[in-house]
C-alpha positions in Angstrom: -22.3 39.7 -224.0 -20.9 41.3 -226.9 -19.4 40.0 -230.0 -16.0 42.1 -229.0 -16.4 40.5 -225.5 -17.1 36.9 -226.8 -14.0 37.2 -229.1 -12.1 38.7 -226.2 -12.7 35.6 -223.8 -12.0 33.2 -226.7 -8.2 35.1 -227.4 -7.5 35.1 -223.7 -8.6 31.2 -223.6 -6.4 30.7 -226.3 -3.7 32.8 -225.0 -3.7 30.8 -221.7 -3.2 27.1 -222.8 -0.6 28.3 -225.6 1.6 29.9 -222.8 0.8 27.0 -220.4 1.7 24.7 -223.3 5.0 26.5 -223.6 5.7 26.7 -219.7 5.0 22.9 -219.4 7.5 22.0 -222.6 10.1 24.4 -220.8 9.7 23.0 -217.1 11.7 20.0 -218.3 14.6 22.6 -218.2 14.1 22.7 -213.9 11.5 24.5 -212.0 13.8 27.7 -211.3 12.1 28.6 -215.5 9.4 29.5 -213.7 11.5 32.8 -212.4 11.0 33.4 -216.1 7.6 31.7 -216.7 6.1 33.5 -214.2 6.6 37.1 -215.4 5.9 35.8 -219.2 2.2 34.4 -218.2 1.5 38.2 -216.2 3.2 39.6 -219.4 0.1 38.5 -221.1 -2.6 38.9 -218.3 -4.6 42.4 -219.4 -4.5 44.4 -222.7 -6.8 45.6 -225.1 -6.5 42.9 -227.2 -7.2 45.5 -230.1 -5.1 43.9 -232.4 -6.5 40.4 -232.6 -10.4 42.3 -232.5 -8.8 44.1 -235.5 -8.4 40.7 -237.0 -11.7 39.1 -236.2 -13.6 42.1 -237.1 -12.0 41.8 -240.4 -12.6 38.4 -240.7 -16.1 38.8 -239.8 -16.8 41.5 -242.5 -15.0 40.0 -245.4 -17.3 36.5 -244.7 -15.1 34.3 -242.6 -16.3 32.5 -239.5 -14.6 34.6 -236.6 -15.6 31.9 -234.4 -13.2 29.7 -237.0 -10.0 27.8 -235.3 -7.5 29.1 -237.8 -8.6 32.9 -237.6 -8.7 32.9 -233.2 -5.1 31.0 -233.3 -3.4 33.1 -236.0 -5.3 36.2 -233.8 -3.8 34.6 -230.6 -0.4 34.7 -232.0 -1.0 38.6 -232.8 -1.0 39.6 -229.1 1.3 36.9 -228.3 3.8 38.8 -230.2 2.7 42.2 -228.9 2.9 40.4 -225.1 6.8 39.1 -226.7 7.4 42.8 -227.7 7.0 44.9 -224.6 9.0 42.3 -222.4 11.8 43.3 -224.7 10.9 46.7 -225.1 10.9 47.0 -221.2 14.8 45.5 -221.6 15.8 48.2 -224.4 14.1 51.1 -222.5 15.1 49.9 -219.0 11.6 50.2 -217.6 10.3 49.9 -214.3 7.1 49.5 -214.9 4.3 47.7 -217.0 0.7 48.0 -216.8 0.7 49.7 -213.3 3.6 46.5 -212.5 6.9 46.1 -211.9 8.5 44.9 -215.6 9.0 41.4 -215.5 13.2 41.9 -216.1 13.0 44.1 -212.5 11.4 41.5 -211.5 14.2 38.8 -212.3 16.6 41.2 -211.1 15.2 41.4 -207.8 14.9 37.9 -207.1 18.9 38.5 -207.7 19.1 40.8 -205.8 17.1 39.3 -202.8 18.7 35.8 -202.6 22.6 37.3 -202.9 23.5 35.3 -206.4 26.9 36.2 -207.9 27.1 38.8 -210.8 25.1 41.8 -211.5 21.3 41.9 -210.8 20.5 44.3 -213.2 22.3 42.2 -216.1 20.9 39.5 -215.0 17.1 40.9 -215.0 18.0 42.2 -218.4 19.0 38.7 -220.0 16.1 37.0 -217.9 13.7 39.8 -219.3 14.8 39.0 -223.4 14.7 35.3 -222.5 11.0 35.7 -221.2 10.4 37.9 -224.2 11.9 34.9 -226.2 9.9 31.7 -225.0 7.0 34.5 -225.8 8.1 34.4 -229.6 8.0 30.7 -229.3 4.4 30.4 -228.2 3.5 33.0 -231.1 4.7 31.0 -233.4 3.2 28.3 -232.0 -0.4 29.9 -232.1 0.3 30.3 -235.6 1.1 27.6 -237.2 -1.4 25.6 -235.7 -3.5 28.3 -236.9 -2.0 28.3 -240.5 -1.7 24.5 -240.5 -6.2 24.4 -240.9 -6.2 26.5 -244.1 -5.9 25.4 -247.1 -1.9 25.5 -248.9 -2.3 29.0 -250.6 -3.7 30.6 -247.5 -1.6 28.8 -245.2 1.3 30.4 -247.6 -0.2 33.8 -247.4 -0.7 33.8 -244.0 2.9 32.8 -242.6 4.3 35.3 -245.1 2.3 38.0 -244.3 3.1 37.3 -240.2 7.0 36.8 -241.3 7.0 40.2 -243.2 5.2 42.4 -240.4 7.6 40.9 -237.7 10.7 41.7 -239.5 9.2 45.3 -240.1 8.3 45.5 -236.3 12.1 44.7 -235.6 13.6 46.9 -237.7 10.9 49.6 -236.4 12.5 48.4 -232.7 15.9 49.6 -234.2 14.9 52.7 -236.4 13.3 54.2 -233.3 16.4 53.4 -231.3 18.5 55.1 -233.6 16.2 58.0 -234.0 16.5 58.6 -230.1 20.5 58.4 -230.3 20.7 61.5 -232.3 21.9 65.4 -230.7 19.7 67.1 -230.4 20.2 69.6 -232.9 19.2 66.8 -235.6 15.4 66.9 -234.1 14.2 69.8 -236.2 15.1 67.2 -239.7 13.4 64.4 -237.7 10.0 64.1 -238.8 10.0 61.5 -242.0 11.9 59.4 -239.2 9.8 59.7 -236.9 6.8 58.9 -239.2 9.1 55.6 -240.3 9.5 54.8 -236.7 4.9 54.7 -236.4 4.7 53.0 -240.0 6.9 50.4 -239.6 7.4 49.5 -235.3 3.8 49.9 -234.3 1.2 50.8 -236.9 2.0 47.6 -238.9 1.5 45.5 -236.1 -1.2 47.0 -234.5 -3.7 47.8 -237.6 -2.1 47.2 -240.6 -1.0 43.4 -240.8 -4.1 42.4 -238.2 -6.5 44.0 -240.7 -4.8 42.4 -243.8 -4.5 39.0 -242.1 -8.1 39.0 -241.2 -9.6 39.4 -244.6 -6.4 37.0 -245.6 -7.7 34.4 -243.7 -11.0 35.1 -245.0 -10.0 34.3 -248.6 -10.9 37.8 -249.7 -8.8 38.7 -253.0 -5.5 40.8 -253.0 -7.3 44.0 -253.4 -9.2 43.6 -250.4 -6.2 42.8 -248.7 -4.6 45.5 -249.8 -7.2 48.2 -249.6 -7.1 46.4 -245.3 -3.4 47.5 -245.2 -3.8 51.0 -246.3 -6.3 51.5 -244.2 -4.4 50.3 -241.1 -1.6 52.0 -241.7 -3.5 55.7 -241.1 -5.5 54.1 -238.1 -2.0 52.5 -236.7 -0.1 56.0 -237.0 -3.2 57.6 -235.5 -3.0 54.7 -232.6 0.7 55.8 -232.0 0.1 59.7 -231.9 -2.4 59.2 -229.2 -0.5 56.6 -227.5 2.8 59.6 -227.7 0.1 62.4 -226.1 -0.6 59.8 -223.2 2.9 59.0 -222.8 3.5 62.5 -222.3 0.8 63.8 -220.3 -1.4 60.4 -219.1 -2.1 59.3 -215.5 0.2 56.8 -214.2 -3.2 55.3 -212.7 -4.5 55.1 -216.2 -1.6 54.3 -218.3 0.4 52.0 -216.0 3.3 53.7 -216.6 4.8 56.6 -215.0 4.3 60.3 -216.7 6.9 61.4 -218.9 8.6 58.0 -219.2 8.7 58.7 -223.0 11.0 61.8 -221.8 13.1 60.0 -220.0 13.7 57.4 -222.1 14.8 60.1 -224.9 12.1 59.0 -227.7 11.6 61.1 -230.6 7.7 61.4 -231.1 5.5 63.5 -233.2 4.3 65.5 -230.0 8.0 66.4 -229.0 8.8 67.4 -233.0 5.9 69.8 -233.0 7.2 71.3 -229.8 10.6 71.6 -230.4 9.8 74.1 -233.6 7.4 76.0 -231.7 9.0 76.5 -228.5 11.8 79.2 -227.8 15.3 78.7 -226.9 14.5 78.5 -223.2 12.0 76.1 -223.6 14.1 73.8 -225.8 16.8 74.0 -223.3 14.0 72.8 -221.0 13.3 70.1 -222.8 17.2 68.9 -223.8 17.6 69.4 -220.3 15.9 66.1 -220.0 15.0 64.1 -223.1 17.1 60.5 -222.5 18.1 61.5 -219.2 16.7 58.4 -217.2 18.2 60.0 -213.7 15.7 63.6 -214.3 13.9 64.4 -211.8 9.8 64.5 -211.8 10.2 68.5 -211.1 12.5 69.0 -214.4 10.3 66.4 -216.3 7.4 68.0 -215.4 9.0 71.7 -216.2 9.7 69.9 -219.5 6.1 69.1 -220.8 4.8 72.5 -219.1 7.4 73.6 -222.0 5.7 71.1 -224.5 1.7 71.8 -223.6 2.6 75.5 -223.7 2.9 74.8 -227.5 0.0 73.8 -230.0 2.1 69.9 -230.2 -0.9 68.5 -228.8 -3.8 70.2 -231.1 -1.5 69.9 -233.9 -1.3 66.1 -233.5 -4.9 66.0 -232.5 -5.8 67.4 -235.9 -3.4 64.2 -237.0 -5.1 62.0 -235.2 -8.6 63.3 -236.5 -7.2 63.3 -240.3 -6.1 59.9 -240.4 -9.0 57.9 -238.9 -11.1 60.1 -241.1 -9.1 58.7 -244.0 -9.5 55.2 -242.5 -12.9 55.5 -242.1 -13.2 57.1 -245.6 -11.4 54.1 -246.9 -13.9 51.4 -245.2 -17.1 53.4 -246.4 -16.2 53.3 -250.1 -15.3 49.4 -250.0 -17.8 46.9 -250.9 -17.8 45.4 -247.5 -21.4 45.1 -246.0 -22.6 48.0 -244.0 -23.7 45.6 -240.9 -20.8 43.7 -240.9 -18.1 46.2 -240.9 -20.1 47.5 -238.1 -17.2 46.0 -235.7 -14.3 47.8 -237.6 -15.9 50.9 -237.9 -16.4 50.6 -233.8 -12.8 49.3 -233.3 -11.3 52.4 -235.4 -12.8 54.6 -232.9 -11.8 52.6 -229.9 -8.5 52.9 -231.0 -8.1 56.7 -231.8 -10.4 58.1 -229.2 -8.9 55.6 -225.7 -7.5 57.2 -222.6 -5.3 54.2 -221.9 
């Protein structure tokens, strides 16, 4: 077994008894929470898990004990929030789907559906699917402060703040990225630093930047270690995003989980879509406003859409992003003083996470 897959087994441990901690505290409430429970524990089945390897890895190479309690519970709490994050992100974007399954609020709202209950099903899924997202939030936190609670007071301190200040980044990410999809479309062509802010702040601080500070946090390493961590997650996390955006866009539904085009539908403004937009022609652009946020588009006009998008160079153009910023982060990692063998992980996870086809 691998060191990726021994930390792997030990998060998904971890993840386990926290959530089955959480579900046991919340059964006093009745056993109809498990209508909630349920969905929150499948929520959390699956995954990379890149963000708490991210962690560990950086742990690892800055000298800490990856194997330590306070680095695998403040790396549980890491995909604890990401598991917390798409059940409400299914909500906002009204998805059917997660991970090749029905999203757990469709879920709810089919159990509404089913046994007749007064009220509206789909309202009903919705507040069911941000309350399973919530009891998630409450099991990250309490991954993490049992985690912080082991270190010592100035780490502890570090720690929390560091995990406080990416998830109010995250949410404000959540809303930025909102917004940016609520604009006409004739404001697309001026989108681009917004659509940069949207990767900085909702998903490459989450997913690289924060996990790769925390680790060498954790670790005790010195504030321009942790620092030099953050700048290098930030190009590695925008890089994760633009090749999450090209799956989204042209990915297998048997690969991806979701269905092709989704981000289409839902109206989001990605780099891919940008790039498009300025190289297409009228016709294509009506194509593509045909469809962008329409939720009721049909497969055929989504479909006529990206023909419209791969027809442009959007996809080598944020290829060569993709390529540029790992470089960077790779760059970055190669001139620190971190050992060569063990910042063997990182360098493995960097690719992992720019190079994936799901």
């Amino acid at each position: 077994m691998t060191t990726q897959e021994t930390w792997r087994e030990a998060i998904d441990e971890r993840i386990r008894r926290t959530l089955e901690e959480s579900s046991a505290v919340a059964a006093t409430a009745g056993p109809a929470l498990a209508e909630i429970t349920a969905p929150m524990l499948d929520a959390a089945r699956g995954g990379k898990r890149l963000r708490a390897l991210l962690l560990l890895a950086s742990h690892a190479a800055h000298g800490g004990d990856p194997q330590a309690d306070a680095a695998l519970d403040v790396a549980t709490a890491l995909e604890l929030f990401q598991t917390a994050a798409l059940l409400h992100d299914d909500v906002l974007d009204d998805s059917d789907t997660r991970r090749g399954r029905p999203s757990a609020h469709r879920r709810i709202a089919d159990l509404h559906r089913r046994t007749g209950w007064l009220g509206d099903a789909h309202a009903y899924g919705a507040a069911g699917g941000i309350l399973a997202g919530d009891l998630t939030l409450m099991a990250c936190q309490r991954a993490l402060t049992r985690g912080v609670l082991l270190l010592d007071p100035q780490r502890s301190v570090l720690a929390a703040t560091m995990f406080a200040d990416m998830t109010d980044l995250v949410t404000a990410g959540q809303y930025a990225d909102m917004r940016a999809a609520a604009q006409p479309l004739e404001a697309i062509p001026a989108q681009r630093e917004d659509i940069l802010a949207v990767m900085r702040s909702k998903t490459a601080s989450y997913t690289c930047e924060y996990p790769l500070a925390l680790g060498a946090a954790l670790a005790g390493a010195d504030a321009a270690a942790v620092s030099r961590m953050r700048d290098i997650g930030v190009d590695l996390g925008i890089a994760f995003q633009l090749r999450d955006d090209l799956l989204g866009l042209t990915g297998s539904p048997e690969v991806t989980g979701k269905p092709a085009g989704d981000d289409v539908r839902e109206g989001k403004r990605t780099f891919v879509l940008w790039r498009a937009w300025a190289e297409t022609d009228d016709e294509g652009r009506a194509r593509i406003g045909a469809v962008l946020g329409d939720r009721d588009a049909t497969d055929a006009e989504v479909a006529a859409a990206i023909a419209v998008v791969t027809a442009t160079d959007a996809e080598q153009w944020c290829e060569r992003e993709i390529a540029e910023r790992a470089s960077r982060s790779r760059d970055a990692l190669a001139r620190s003083a971190l050992d060569v063998e063990l910042a063997e992980d990182l360098n493995a996870l960097i690719d992992r996470a720019v190079a994936r086809s799901s």
